[in-house]
C-alpha positions in Angstrom: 10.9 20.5 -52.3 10.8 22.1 -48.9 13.2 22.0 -46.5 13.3 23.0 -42.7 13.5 22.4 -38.9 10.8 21.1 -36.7 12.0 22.9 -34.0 13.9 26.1 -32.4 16.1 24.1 -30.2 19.8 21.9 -31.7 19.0 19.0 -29.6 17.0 15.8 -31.2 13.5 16.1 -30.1 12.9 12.8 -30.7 15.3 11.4 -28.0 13.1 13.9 -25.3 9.6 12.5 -26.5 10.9 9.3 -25.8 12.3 9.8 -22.7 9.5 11.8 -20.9 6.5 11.2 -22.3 6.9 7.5 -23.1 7.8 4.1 -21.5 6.3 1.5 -23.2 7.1 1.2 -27.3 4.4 -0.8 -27.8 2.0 1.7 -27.9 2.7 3.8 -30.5 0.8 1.5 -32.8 -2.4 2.5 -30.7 -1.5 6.3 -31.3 -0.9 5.3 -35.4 -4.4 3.9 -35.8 -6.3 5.8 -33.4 -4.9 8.7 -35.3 -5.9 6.9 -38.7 -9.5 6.2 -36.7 -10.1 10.2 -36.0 -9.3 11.5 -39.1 -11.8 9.2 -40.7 -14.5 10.2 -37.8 -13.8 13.6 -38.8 -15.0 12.8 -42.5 -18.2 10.7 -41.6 -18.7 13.8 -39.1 -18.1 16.6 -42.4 -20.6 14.1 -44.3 -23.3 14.2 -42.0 -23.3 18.0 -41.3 -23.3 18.3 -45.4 -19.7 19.9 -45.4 -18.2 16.8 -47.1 -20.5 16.1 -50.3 -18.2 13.3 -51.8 -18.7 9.6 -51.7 -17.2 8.3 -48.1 -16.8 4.6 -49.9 -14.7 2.0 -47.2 -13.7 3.9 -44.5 -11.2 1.1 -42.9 -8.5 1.9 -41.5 -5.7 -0.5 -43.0 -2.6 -1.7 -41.4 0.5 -3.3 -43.5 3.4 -5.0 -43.5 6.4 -5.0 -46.1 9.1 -7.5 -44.6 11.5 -6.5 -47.2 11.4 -2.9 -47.3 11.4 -2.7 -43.6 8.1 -0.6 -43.5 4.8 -0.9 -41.6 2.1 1.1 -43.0 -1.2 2.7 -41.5 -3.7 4.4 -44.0 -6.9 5.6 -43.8 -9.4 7.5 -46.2 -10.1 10.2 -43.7 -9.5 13.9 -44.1 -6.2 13.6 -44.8 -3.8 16.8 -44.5 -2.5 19.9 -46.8 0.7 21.2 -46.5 -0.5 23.8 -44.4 -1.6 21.3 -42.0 1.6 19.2 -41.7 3.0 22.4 -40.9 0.5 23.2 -38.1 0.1 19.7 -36.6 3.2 18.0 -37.3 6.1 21.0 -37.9 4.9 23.1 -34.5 5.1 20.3 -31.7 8.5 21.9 -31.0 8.1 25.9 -31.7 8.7 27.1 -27.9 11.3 24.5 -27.4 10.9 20.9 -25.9 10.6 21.4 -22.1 7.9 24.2 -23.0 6.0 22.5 -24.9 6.0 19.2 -22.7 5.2 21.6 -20.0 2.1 22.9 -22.4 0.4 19.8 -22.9 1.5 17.7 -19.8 -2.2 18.0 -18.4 -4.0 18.0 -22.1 -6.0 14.6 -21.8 -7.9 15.8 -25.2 -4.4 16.2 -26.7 -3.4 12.6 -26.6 -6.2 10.6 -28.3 -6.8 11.3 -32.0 -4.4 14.5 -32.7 -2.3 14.5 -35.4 0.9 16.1 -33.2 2.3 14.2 -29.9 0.3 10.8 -30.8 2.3 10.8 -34.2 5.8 11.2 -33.1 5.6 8.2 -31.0 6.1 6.1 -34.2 10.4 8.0 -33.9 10.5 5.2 -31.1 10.8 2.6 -33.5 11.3 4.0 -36.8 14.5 5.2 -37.9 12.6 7.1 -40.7 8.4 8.3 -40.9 6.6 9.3 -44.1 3.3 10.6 -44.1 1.8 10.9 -47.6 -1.5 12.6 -47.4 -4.2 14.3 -49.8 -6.9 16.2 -47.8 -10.7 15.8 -49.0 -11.2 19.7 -49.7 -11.7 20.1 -53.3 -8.3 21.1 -55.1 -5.7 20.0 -52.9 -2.4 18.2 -53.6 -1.1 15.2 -52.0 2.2 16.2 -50.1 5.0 14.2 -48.6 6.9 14.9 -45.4 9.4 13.3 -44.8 11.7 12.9 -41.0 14.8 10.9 -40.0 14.6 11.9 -36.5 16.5 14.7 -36.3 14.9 18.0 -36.4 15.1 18.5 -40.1 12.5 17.4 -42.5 11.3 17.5 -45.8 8.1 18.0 -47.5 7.3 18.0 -51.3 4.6 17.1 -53.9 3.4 13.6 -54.0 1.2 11.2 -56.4 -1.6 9.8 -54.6 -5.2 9.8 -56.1 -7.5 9.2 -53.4 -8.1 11.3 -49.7 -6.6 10.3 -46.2 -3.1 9.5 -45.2 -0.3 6.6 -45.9 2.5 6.8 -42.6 5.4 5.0 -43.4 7.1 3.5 -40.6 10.9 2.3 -41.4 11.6 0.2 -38.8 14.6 0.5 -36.9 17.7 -2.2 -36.3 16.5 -2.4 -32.9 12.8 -2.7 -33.3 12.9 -5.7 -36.0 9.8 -7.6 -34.0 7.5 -4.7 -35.3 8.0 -6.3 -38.7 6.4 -9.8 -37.5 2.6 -10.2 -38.0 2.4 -12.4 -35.0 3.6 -9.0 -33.3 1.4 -6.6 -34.7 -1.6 -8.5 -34.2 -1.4 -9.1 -30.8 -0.7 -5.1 -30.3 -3.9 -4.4 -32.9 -5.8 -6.9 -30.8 -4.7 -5.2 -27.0 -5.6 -1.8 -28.7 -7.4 -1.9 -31.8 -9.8 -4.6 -30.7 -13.3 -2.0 -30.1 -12.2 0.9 -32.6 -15.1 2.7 -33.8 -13.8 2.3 -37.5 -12.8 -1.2 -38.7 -9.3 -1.7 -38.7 -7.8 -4.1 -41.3 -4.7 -6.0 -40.9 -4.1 -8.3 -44.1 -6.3 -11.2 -45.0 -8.1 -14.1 -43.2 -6.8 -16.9 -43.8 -8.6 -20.3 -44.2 -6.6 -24.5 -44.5 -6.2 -25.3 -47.9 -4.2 -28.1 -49.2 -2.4 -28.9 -46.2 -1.5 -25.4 -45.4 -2.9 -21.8 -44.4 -3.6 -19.5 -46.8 -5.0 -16.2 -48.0 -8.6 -15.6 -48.8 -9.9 -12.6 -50.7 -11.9 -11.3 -47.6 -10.4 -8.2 -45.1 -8.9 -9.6 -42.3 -10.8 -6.8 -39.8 -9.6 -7.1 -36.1 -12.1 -4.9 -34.2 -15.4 -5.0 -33.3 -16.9 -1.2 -34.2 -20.0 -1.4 -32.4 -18.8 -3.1 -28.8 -21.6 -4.2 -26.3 -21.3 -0.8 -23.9 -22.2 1.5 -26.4 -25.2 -0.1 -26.9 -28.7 0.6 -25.8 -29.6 -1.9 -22.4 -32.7 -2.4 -23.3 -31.6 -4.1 -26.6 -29.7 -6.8 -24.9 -30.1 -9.8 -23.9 -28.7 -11.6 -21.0 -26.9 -14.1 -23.2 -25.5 -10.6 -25.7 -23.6 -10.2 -22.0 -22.3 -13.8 -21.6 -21.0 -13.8 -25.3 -19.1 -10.2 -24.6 -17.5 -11.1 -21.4 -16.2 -14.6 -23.2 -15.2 -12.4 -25.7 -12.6 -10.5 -23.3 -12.0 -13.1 -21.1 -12.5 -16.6 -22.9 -10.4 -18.5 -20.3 -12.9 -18.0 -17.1 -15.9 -18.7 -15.6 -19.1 -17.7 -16.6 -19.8 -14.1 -14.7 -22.4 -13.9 -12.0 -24.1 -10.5 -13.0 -22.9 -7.8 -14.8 -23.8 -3.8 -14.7 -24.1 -1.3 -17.6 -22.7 2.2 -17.1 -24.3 4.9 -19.4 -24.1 8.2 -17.6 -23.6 11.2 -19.4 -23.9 13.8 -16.7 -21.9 15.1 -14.5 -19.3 13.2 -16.9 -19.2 10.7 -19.9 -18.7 7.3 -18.8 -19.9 3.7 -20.2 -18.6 0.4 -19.9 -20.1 -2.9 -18.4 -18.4 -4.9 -15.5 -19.3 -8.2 -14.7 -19.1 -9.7 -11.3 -16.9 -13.0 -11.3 -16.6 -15.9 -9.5 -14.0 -14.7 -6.8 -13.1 -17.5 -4.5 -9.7 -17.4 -2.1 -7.3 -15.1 -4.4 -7.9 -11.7 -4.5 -4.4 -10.8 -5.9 -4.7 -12.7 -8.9 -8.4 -11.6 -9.9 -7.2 -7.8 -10.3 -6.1 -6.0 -13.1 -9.4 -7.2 -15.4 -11.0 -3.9 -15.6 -10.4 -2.4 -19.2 -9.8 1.6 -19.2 -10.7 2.9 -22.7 -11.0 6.2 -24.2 -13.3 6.7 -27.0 -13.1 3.0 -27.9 -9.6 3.0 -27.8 -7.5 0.6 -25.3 -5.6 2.5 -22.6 -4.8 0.7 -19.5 -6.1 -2.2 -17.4 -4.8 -0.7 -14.1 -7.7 1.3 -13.1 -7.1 1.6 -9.2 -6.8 5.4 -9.5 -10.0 5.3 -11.1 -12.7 2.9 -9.4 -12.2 2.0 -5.5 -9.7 -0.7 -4.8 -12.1 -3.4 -3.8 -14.4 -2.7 -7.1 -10.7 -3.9 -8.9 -12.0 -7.5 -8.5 -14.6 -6.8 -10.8 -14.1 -7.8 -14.7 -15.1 -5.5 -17.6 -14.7 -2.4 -19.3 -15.3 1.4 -18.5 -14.6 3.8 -21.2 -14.6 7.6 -20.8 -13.3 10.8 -22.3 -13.0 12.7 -19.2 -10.8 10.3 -17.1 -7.6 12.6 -16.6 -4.9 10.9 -18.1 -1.2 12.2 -18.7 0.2 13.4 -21.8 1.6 9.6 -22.9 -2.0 8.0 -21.3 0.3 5.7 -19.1 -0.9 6.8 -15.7 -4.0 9.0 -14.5 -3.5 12.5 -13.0 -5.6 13.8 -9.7 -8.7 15.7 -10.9 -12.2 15.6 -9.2 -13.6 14.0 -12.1 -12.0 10.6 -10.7 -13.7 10.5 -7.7 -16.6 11.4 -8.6 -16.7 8.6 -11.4 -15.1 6.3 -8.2 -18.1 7.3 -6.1 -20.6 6.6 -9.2 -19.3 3.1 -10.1 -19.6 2.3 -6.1 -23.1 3.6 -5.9 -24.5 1.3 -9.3 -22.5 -1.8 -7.7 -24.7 -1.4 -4.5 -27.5 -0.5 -6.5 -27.1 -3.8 -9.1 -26.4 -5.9 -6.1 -29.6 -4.7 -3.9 -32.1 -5.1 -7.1 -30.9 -8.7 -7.2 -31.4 -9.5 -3.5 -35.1 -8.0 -3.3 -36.0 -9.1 -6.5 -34.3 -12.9 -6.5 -33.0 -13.6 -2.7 -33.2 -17.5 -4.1 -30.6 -16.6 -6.7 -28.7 -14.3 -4.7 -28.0 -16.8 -2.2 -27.1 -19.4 -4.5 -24.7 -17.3 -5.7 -23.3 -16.0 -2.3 -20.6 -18.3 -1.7 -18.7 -17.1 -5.1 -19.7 -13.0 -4.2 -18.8 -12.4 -0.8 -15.6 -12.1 -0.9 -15.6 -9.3 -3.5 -18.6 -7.5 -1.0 -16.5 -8.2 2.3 -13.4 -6.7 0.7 -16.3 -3.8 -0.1 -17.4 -3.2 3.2 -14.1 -3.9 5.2 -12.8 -0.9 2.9 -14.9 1.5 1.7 -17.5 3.0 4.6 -19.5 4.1 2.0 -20.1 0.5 0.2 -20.6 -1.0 3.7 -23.8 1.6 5.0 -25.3 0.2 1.1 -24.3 -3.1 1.3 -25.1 -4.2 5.1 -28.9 -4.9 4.5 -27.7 -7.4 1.3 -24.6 -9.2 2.9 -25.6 -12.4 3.9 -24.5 -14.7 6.7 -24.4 -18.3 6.5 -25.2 -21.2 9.7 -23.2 -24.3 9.5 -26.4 -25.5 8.4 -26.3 -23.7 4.5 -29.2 -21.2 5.6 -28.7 -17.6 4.9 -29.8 -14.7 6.7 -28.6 -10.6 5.9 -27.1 -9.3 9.5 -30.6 -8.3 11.1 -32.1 -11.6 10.6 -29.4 -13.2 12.2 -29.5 -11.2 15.4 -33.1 -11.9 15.4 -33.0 -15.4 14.9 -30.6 -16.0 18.6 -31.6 -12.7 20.4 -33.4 -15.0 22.8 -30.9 -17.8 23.1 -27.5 -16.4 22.8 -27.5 -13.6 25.0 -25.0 -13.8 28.2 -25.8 -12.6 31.9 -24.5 -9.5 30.8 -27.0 -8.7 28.0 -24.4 -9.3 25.4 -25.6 -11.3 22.0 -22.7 -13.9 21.3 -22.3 -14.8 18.3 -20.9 -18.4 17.7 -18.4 -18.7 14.4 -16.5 -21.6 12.8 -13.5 -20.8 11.1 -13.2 -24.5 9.5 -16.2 -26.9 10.1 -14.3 -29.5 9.9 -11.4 -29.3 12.2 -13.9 -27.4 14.7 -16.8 -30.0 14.5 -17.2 -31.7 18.1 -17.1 -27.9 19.6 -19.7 -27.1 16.8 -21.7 -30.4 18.4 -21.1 -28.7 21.7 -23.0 -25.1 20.8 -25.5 -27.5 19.0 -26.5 -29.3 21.6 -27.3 -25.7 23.5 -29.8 -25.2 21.0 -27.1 -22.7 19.5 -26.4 -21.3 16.0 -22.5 -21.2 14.4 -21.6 -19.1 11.9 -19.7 -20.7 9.1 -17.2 -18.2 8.3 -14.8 -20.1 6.4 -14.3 -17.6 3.5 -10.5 -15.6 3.2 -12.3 -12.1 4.4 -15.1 -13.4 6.8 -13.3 -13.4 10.3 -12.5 -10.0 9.6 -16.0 -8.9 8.7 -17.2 -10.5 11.7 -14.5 -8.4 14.0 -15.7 -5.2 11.9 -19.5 -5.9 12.7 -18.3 -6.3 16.8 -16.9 -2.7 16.3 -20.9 -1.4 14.8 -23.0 -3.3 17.0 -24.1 -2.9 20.0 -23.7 -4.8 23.1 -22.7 -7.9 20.7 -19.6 -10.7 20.8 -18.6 -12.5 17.8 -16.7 -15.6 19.3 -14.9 -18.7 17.3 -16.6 -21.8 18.7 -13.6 -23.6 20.1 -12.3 -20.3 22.0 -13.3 -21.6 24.9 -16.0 -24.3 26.6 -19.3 -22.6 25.3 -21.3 -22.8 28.4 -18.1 -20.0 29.3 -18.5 -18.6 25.7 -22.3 -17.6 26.3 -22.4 -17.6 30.2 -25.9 -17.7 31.3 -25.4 -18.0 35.1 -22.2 -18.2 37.4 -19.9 -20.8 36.7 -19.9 -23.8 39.1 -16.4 -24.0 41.3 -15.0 -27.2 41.0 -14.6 -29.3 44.3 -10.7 -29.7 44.9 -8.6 -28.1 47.2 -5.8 -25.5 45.6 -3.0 -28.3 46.2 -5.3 -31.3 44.2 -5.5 -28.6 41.4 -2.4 -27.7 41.5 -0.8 -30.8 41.2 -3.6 -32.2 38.5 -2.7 -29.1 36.7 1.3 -29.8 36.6 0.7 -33.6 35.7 -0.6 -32.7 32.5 1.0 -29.1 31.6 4.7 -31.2 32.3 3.5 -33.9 29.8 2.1 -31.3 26.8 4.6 -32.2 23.1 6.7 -29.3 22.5 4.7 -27.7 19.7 6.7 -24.9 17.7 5.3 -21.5 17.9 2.4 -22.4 20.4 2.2 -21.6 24.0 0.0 -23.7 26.6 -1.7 -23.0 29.7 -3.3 -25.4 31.6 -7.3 -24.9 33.7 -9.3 -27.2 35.9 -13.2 -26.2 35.2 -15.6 -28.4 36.7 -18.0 -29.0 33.7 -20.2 -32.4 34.5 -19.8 -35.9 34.3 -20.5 -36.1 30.7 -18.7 -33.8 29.3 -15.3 -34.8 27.6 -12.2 -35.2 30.1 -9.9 -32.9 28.0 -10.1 -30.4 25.5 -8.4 -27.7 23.7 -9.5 -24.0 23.0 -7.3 -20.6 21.7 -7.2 -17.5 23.2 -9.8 -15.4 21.2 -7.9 -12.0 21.6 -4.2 -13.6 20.6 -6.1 -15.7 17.6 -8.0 -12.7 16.5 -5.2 -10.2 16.8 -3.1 -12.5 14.8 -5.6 -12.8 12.1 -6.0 -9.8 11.8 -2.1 -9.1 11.2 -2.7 -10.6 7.8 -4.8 -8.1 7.0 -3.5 -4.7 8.8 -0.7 -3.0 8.7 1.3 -2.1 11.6 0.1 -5.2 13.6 3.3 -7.4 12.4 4.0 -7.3 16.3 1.4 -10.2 16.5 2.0 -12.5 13.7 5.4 -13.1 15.6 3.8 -14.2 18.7 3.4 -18.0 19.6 -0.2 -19.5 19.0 -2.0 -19.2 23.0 -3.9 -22.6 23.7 -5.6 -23.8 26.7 -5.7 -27.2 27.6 -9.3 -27.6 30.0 -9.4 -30.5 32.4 -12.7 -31.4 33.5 -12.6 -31.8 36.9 -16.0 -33.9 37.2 -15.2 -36.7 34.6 -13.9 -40.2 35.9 -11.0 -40.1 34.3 -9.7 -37.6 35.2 -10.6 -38.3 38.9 -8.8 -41.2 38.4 -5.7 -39.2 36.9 -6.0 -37.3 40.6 -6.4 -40.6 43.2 -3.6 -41.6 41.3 -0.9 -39.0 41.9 -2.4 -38.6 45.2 -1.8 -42.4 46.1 1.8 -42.8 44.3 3.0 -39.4 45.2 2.0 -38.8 48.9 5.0 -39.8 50.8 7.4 -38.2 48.8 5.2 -35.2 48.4 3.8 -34.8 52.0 7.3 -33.7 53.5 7.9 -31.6 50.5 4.7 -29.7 50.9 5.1 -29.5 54.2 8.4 -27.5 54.1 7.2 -25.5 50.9 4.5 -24.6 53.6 5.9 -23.6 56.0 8.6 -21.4 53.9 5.4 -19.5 52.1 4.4 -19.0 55.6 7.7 -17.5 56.3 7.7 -15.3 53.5 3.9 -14.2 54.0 5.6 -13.0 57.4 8.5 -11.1 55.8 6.5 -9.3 53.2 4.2 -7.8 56.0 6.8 -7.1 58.1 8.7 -4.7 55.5 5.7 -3.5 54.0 5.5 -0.3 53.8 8.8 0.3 54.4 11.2 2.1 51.8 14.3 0.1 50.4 17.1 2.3 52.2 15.2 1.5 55.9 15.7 -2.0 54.9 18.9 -3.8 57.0 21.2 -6.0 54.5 20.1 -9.0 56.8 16.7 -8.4 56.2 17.2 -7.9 52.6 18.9 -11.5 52.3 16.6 -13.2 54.4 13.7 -12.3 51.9 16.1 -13.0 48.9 16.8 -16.5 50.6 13.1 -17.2 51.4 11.9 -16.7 48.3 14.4 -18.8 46.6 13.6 -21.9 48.8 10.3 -21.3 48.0 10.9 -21.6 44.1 13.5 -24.6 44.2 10.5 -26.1 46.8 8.1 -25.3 44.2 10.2 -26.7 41.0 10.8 -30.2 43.2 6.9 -30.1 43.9 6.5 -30.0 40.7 9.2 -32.4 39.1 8.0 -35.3 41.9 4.2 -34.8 40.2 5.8 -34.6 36.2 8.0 -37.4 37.2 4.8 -39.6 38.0 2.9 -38.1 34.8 5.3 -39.5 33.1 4.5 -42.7 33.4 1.0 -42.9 33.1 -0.7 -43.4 30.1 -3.9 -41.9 30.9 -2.3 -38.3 31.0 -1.0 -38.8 27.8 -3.7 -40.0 26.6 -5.9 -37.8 27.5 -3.9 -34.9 25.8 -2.9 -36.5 22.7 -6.6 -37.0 22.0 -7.1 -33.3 22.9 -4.4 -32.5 20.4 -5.4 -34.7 17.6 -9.1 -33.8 18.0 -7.6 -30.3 16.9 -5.3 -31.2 14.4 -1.8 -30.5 16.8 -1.0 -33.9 17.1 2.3 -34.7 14.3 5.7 -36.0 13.9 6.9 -38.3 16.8 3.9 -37.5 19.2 1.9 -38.9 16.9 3.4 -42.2 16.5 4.1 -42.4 20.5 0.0 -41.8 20.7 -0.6 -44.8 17.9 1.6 -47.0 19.5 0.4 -45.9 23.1 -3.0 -46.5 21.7 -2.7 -50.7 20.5 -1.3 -51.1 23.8 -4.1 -50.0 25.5 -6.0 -51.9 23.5 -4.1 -55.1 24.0 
């Protein structure tokens, strides 16, 4: 028997590994097998090039448990070790000391995956005591058994074992007891074992049998050697890819398309990734890209590796030369990544553009459930959106689809302004924006329907690239002022008629929280509705956008901006005017007629100290504006209360702007049951 010390340094290497190079304990079964899996690729390899002459017989890899003892057992039949070996691979990890040698292979991807050294003593973070009983497959040698508690002493001696490979011996720790339940260590063989290129055996399938589960004689095998990306495309079928993606992801829906990577220059990379049905939740679509290394599991967060908006995909990529560190839990900065980034972008845009020239029919049908994943694309990545902006479609409220130049095509003619501008009418929610839909209709006018999560922004993007073009919600504003042809016609009332039409209904608007009114008088014809509603398209927009940007919080806190338009030519809101007019004139006229005469004062004061500099000013003339300008404002405020006082009362005002309200979904709580029972009175 041989004795020794695995390393130069006192302290427990062990202890260090753990600490440094690994967070998750989980994955030390993936290094076990994948270990197990290489050695037994190194055989068939030996085989093939004639250096191995011997029969290769099953080459599974098996994995077992022994509740009793405490143990949990991987073995292969692969090349197994000599004493030599062990004292290569497994006695050296520690020769120049722990901190060197993490320092040594800290950016040695090739290190991790399939060498007998670091990937072994992971199995110290839940073993209190490893084994490794090996034979190696060259003619003559001895089976050997090393031996390690987890300090830095070991033992190795002769051992019995007949046939080639290894046998590790995990003895589980106190602390670690779930590693001895099979429910455990399938579902970590499944998450990392599952596409293997050697077939990994973990017990027996099991079959119902008098009222119970039991055993059967056949392998229980986990993994799947030959998974669908290293395959040949042009063996497949469309319905291979359906089967594979149900296979990783049998809860969802059935994928709209799917790519195959197989590139093997400038780096190594295969994989498939299938485009899902993304609707309104981006956050919980991510993380269902699988990162593999040589068929085995590594990660599913890939956002280091493939462009954040391509993280909505579903799939697998699996590659050699993606950078990873030492323990494979995060990637490291090499310019490998981005070119495999810009790769993956390019066959997306590629994939997507075949589809649209060779079936727009499909394509289309499919739209509704892909643009959100392309948006996200072009909103954030420039490159995806120069590739992408001949394929991305816009829909009418009408369910026709049209890519970007079609669509300025189509309303060139009819939706350009006075000032050469192409507006663009969009609908946020068809619904709750349908009578100002009917509106730009009746024009002869096409709405966008841009209902998706990511489509307003898209729209505010494509403002920014084109030229001399507007992209406008429909109920921003009245739409013969949206896409203003010609001058707009001046209504017919004098300053004071609009004034006090304006203050009848602005002093009778519901208290709304977070929203902020203004009040217009537009003259818009005798047809048109009395009242309406429309937003501010800057504030809106700005605010929408805050969802999206950072660094624009400033607006999300802002109060909603609404106008409330009176049209000056309808009857009834003529009516609303002859009536303030009649009811409020002899309280009014003496009113107005002081607040006249004091604005005529202060029109006198102002051009009398204009120009003049606030020291040349006397402290009488200083008071006398200070006083004027007060009258006016408390002559102005009982203007004003004398025409909110009759608004009041009149149920045509409120009317009016309830109706405006509810036609835009504002009107709630107590305003809402005033307007109902306002409403059966009228009726009555």
């Amino acid at each position: 028997m041989q004795k020794g010390n695995i390393g130069v340094t006192t302290e427990n290497i062990f202890p260090v590994i753990k600490k440094f190079l690994y967070s998750d304990h989980d994955i030390f079964l993936r290094e076990m097998v994948s270990n197990a899996v290489d050695a037994t690729q190194k055989l068939k390899t030996l085989s093939a090039t004639g250096d191995f002459k011997g029969e290769l017989g099953d080459l599974s890899v098996r994995v077992s448990l022994d509740e009793k003892a405490g143990t949990l057992t991987i073995s292969d039949r692969g090349i197994g070790m000599t004493a030599e070996e062990i004292e290569k691979y497994i006695n050296q990890i520690a020769f120049s000391g722990v901190n060197d040698f993490l320092e040594k292979y800290q950016d040695k991807a090739e290190a991790i995956i399939g060498h007998f050294g670091l990937g072994f003593y992971s199995s110290f973070m839940v073993a209190k005591k490893v084994e490794i009983i090996t034979k190696s497959y060259k003619e003559g040698s001895k089976a050997v058994k090393w031996s390690c508690d987890g300090s830095p002493e070991y033992t190795l001696e002769d051992a019995e074992k007949e046939d080639r490979g290894s046998d590790i011996v995990l003895y589980i720790d106190d602390d670690c007891k779930e590693f001895l339940q099979k429910s455990k260590i399938e579902e970590l063989l499944n998450k990392y074992c599952k596409f293997m290129a050697v077939p990994v055996v973990f017990g027996k399938k099991t079959e119902w049998k008098d009222g119970k589960m039991v055993d059967t004689e056949e392998d229980n095998v986990i993994n799947n050697v030959e998974p669908l990306w290293v395959k040949a495309p042009s063996g497949l079928k469309d319905e291979d890819y359906k089967s594979f993606y149900r296979t990783l992801f049998p809860m969802n829906d059935e994928p709209l398309f799917w790519i195959h990577l197989n590139v093997d220059y400038p780096f190594n990379l295969t994989g498939i990734l299938y485009f899902p049905r993304v609707k309104n939740n981006i956050e919980l679509q991510r993380n269902k890209i699988q990162l593999y290394c040589n068929q085995v599991f590594v990660t599913d967060q890939v956002e280091g590796i493939v462009p954040e908006f391509l993280t909505l995909l579903h799939g697998v990529i699996d590659s050699p030369d993606i950078p990873l560190n030492v323990s494979r839990s995060y990637l490291q900065s090499d310019a490998n990544v981005k070119k495999i980034a810009t790769y993956i972008t390019k066959k997306v845009a590629d994939r997507l553009q075949s589809i649209f020239k060779e079936s727009r029919k499909e394509f289309e049908e499919k739209w509704d459930d892909l643009k959100l994943f392309i948006n996200y694309g072009m909103l954030s990545e420039s490159d995806f959106y120069e590739r992408a902006k001949d394929f991305s479609l816009i829909k009418d409220t009408e369910g026709k689809y049209f890519t970007f130049e079609e669509y300025n095509t189509l309303i060139k003619d009819n939706q350009t302004d006075k000032e050469g501008y192409l507006v663009n009418l969009y609908t946020s929610n068809k619904e709750e924006q349908y009578s100002y839909i009917e509106a730009a209709k009746q024009k002869g006018y096409s709405v966008i329907d841009a209902s998706g999560q990511l489509d307003v922004p898209l729209l505010s993007m494509l403002e920014q690239k084109q030229e001399k073009t507007r992209y406008v919600r429909v109920d921003s504003d009245i739409v013969d002022r949206i896409i203003q042809k010609e001058d707009a016609p001046k209504n017919n009332l004098s300053v004071e008629e609009t004034d006090n039409l304006s203050e009848a209904f602005r002093s009778q608007i519901p208290t709304i929280e977070k929203a902020d009114f203004t009040v217009d008088v537009q003259s818009l014809g005798e047809s048109f509705q009395p009242v309406l509603v429309t937003q501010n398209e800057y504030m809106r927009r700005m605010k929408e956008m805050s969802q999206f940007q950072q660094g624009m919080g400033f607006y999300a806190q802002l109060p909603d901006s609404y106008n409330l338009v009176l049209n000056a030519d309808h009857a009834l809101v003529k009516k609303v005017l002859d009536d303030i007019t009649a009811n409020t004139a002899d309280v009014l006229k003496p009113v107005a007629s002081e607040l006249k005469g004091q604005e005529a004062r202060l029109a006198a004061l102002h051009q009398s100290q204009d120009g003049k500099k606030a020291e040349e000013l006397t402290q009488e003339e200083k008071d006398d504006m200070q006083n004027t300008q007060k009258t006016v404002a408390e002559l102005q405020d009982k203007k004003k209360a004398i025409v909110a006082s009759y608004a009041k009362g009149n149920d045509i005002v409120h009317q009016l702007i309830d109706l405006a309200l509810l036609q835009n979904g504002m009107l709630q709580g107590a305003a809402l049951d005033k307007f109902l029972k306002r409403s059966i009175s009228l009726i009555k």
